[in-house]
C-alpha positions as a printed Julia matrix, in Angstrom:
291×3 Matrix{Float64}:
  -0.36  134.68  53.61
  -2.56  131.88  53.51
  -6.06  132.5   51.16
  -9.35  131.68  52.79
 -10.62  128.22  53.0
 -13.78  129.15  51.87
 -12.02  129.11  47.99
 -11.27  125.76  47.41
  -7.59  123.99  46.54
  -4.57  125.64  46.72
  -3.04  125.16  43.06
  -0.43  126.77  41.03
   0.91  127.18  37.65
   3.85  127.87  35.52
   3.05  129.94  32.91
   5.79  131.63  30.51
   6.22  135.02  32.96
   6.7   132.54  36.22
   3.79  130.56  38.57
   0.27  131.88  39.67
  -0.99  130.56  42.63
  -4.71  129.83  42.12
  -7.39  128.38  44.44
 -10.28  125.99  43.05
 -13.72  124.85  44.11
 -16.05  122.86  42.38
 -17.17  120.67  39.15
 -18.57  122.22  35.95
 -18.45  125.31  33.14
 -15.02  126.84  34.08
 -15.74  130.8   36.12
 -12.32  132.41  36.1
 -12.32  135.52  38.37
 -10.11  138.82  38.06
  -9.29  141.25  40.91
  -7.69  144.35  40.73
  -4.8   146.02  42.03
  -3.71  145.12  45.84
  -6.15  142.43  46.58
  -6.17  138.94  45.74
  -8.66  136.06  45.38
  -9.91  136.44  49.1
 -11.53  139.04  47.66
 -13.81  136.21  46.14
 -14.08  134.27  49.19
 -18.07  134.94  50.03
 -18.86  134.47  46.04
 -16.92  131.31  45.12
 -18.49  128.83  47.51
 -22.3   130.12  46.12
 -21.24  129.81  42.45
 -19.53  126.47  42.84
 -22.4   125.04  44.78
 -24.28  126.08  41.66
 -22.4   123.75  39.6
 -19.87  125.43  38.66
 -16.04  125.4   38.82
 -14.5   128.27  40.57
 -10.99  129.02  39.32
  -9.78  132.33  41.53
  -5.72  133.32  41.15
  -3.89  135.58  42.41
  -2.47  138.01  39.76
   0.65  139.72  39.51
  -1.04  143.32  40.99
   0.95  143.74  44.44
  -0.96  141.03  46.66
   0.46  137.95  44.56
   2.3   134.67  46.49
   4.93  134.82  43.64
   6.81  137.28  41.84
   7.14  137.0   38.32
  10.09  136.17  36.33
  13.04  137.91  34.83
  11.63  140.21  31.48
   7.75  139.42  32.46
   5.62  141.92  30.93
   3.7   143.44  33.72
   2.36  145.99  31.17
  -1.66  145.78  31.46
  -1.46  144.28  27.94
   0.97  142.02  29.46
  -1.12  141.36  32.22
  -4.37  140.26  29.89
  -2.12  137.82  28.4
  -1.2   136.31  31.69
  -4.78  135.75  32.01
  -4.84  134.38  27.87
  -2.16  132.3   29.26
  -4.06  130.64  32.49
  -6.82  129.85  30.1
  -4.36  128.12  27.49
  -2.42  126.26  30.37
  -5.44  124.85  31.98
  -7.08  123.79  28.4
  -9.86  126.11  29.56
 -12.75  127.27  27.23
 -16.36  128.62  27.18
 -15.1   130.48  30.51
 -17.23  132.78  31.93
 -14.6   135.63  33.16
 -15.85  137.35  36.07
 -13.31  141.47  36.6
 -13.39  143.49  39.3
 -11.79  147.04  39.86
  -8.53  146.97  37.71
  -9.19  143.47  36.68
 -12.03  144.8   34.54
  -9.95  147.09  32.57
  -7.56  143.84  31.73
  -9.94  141.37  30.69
 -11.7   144.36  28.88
  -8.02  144.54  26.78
  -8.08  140.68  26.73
 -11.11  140.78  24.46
 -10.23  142.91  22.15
  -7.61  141.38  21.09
  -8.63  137.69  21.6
 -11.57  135.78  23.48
 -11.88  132.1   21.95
 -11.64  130.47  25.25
 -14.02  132.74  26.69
 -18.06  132.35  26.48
 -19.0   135.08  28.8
 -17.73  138.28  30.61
 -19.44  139.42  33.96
 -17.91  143.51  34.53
 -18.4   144.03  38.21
 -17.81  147.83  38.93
 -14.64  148.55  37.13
 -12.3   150.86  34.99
 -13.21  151.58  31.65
 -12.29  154.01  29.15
 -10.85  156.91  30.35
 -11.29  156.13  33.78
  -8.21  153.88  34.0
  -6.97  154.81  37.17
 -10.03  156.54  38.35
  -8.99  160.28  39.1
  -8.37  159.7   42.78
  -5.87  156.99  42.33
  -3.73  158.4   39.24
  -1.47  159.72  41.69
  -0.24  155.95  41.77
   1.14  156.11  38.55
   3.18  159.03  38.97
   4.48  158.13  42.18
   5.39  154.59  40.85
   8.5   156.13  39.22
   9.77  158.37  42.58
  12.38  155.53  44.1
  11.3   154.37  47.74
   7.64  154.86  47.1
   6.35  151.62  46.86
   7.85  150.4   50.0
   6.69  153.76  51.34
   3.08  153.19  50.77
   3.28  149.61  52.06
   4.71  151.3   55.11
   1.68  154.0   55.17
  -1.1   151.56  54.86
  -0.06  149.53  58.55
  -2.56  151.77  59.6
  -5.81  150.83  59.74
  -7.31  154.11  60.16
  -5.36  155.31  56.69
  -6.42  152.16  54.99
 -10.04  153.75  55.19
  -9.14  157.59  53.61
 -10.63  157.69  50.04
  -7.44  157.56  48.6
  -6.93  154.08  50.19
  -9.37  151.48  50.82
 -11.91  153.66  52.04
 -14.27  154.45  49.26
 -13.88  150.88  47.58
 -16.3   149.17  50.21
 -19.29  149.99  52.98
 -18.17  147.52  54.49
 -15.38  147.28  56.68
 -12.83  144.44  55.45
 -11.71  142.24  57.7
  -8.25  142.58  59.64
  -7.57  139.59  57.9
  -8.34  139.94  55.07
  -6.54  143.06  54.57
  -2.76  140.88  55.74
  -3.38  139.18  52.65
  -3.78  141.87  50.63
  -0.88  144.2   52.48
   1.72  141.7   53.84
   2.8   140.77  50.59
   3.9   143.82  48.92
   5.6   144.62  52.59
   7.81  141.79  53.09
   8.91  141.03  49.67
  10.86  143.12  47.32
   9.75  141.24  44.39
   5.96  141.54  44.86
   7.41  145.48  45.6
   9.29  145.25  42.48
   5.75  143.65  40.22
   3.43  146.31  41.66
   5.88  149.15  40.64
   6.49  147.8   37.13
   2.56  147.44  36.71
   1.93  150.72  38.21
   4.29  152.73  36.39
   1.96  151.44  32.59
  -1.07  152.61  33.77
  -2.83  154.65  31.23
  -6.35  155.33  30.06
  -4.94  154.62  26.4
  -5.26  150.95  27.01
  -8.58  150.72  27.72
  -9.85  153.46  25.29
  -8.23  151.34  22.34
  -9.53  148.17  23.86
 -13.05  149.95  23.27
 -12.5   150.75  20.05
 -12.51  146.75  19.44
 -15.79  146.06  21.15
 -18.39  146.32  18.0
 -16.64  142.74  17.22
 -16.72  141.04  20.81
 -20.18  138.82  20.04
 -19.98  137.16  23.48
 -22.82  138.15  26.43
 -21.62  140.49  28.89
 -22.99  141.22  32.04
 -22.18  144.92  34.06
 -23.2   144.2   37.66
 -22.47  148.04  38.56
 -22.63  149.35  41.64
 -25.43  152.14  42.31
 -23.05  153.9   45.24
 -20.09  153.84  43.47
 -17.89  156.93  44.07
 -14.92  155.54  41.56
 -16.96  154.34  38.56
 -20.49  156.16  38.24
 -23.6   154.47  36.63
 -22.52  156.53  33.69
 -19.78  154.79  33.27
 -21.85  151.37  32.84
 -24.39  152.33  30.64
 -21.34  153.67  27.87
 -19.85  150.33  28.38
 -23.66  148.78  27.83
 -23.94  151.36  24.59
 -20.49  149.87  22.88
 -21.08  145.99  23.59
 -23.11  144.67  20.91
 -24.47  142.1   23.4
 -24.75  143.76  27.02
 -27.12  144.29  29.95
 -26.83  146.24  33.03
 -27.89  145.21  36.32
 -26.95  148.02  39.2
 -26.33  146.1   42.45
 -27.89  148.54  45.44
 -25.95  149.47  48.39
 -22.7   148.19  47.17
 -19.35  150.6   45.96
 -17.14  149.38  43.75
 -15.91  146.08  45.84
 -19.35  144.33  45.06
 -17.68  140.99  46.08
 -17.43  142.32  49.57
 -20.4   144.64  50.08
 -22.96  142.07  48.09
 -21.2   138.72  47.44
 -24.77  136.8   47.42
 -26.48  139.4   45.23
 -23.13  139.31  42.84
 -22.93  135.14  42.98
 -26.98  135.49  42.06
 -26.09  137.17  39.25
 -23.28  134.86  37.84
 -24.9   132.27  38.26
 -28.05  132.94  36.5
 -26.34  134.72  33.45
 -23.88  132.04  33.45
 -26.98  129.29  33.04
 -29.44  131.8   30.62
 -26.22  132.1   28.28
 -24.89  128.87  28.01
 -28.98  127.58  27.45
 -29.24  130.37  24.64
 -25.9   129.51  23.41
 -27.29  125.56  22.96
C-alpha cells in the first residue's frame, strides 16, 4: 500500500536483516521516527510535514512490526533487541548522527532498549506515550504474545480486523486514538499483514519475544544515558497512565514531561500539531544548549 504523500520520498535500504522502505522530507538535523506494532509511517503523516518545514529532515520507515512493504530476510532477528538494532543499523547505513529519535507505542519500548545498550548517533529521544517497564505489552494486549505461538492465528486476526466496527473494541484499535483513523489509513496498516505471508510470518516472530524483561533491563541502563529526553505523554491514556511517565522522568538523568491533553496513546493522530510543537522546540532548545 502506497504511504501518504504528505511524508516525503519514497526510499529504501538494505540493511544486514533485508530492505526498509523509508519515506523522507526535508533539509537539516536528522528526526528519525519509530512506530509501534501494526502501523507504519502514515502514522506520522500530519507531524512530518510541520517538523520538516521547521528545518528539519524527516526520516519515517516502516519497521519490521506487521505493516512493513518488505519482509525481512532469512535468520533476521525480529527479537525486540533485534529490532533496536535494525534501527542502530538505519542510523549506521545512512551515516546518521546527532538524531533526534522520535517512539511511539511499541516503538518506544525499542529505542528505549537501543539506548541502553548504545546511542552515539543519537542526540535526543522524544517518548511519545509508550511501553515502558513492565508494561511491555500493556495488560490488554499480552494476549498477543500468547496467541502468537497457536498456528493460524496471525492470519486469523488479520482476518478479524476487516471489520471496522472490531477495529474499534479496546482490544483493537479502539482505545489507541479519539479519533477515528481514516479508512485509509487503516489499508496500510492491515493489508499488509493480510496478503502476505511474510509480513504474517515477521509479525509472528516479533510477537512471540515480547516480554516486559526487555524493557525492565533496558531501565536498569538509564542512570548512564546523558542525552535530553522528552515524554510527550498523553493525559487520556488508557494503555500507559501518567504514572507511567513520571517513573520514566524519575530514572532519566536528563528528562522532562510534557502531558499532551485530549490525546490517548496515538498522539501522532489525536494531536499531530501539538506533538510536531513539541519536537520541534526541544529539538532547537537541545541542540542550542548542546552548542
Amino acid at each position: 500500500m502506497a504511504r501518504s504523500g504528505s511524508l516525503g520520498h519514497p526510499r529504501t535500504v538494505r540493511l544486514p536483516h533485508g530492505v526498509i522502505g523509508y519515506r523522507e522530507l526535508g533539509q537539516g538535523p536528522a528526526v528519525v521516527f519509530v512506530h509501534g506494532l501494526l502501523v507504519n509511517a502514515d502514522l506520522w503523516r500530519n507531524v512530518v510535514p510541520v517538523v520538516a518545514a521547521a528545518g528539519y529532515r524527516c526520516l519515517a520507515p516502516d519497521w519490521p512490526l506487521g505493516s512493513h512493504a518488505y519482509p525481512t530476510g532469512p535468520g533476521a532477528d525480529l527479537s525486540p533487541p533485534g529490532i533496536a538494532g535494525m534501527i542502530e543499523d538505519f542510523l549506521a547505513a545512512l551515516d546518521l548522527s546527532d538524531v533526534t529519535l522520535v517512539a511511539n507505542d511499541t516503538g518506544g519500548a525499542l529505542v528505549q532498549i537501543l539506548v541502553a545498550r548504545r546511542f552515539d548517533r543519537i542526540g535526543r529521544v522524544v517518548l511519545v506515550s509508550c511501553d515502558s517497564l513492565e508494561r511491555f505489552f500493556p495488560p490488554l494486549f499480552r494476549f498477543l504474545t500468547v496467541a502468537a505461538h497457536l498456528p493460524g492465528s496471525v492470519w486469523m486476526l488479520t482476518q478479524v480486523l476487516r471489520s471496522r466496527a472490531l477495529q474499534r473494541l479496546p482490544i483493537a484499535y479502539g482505545w489507541l486514538s479519539h479519533r477515528q483513523i481514516p479508512s485509509d489509513v487503516m489499508a496500510s496498516y492491515l493489508l499488509p499483514a493480510r496478503r502476505s505471508a511474510g509480513i504474517r510470518r515477521d509479525l509472528r516472530a516479533f510477537l512471540r519475544q515480547v516480554h516486559r524483561r526487555h524493557t525492565l533491563a533496558a531501565a536498569k541502563s538509564f542512570g548512564s544515558f546523558d542525552r535530553p529526553v522528552l515524554l510527550a505523554w498523553a493525559v487520556d491514556d488508557r494503555l500507559f497512565p501518567m504514572s507511567l511517565a513520571r517513573r520514566l522522568a524519575q530514572l532519566l538523568p536528563d528528562a522532562r514531561l510534557a502531558p499532551v491533553a485530549n490525546s490517548r496513546t496515538f498522539v501522532p493522530e489525536d494531536q499531530p500539531s501539538a506533538l510536531a510543537k513539541l519536537i520541534t522546540e526541544f529539538a532547537s532548545n537541545t541542540v542550542r544548549q548542546a552548542a
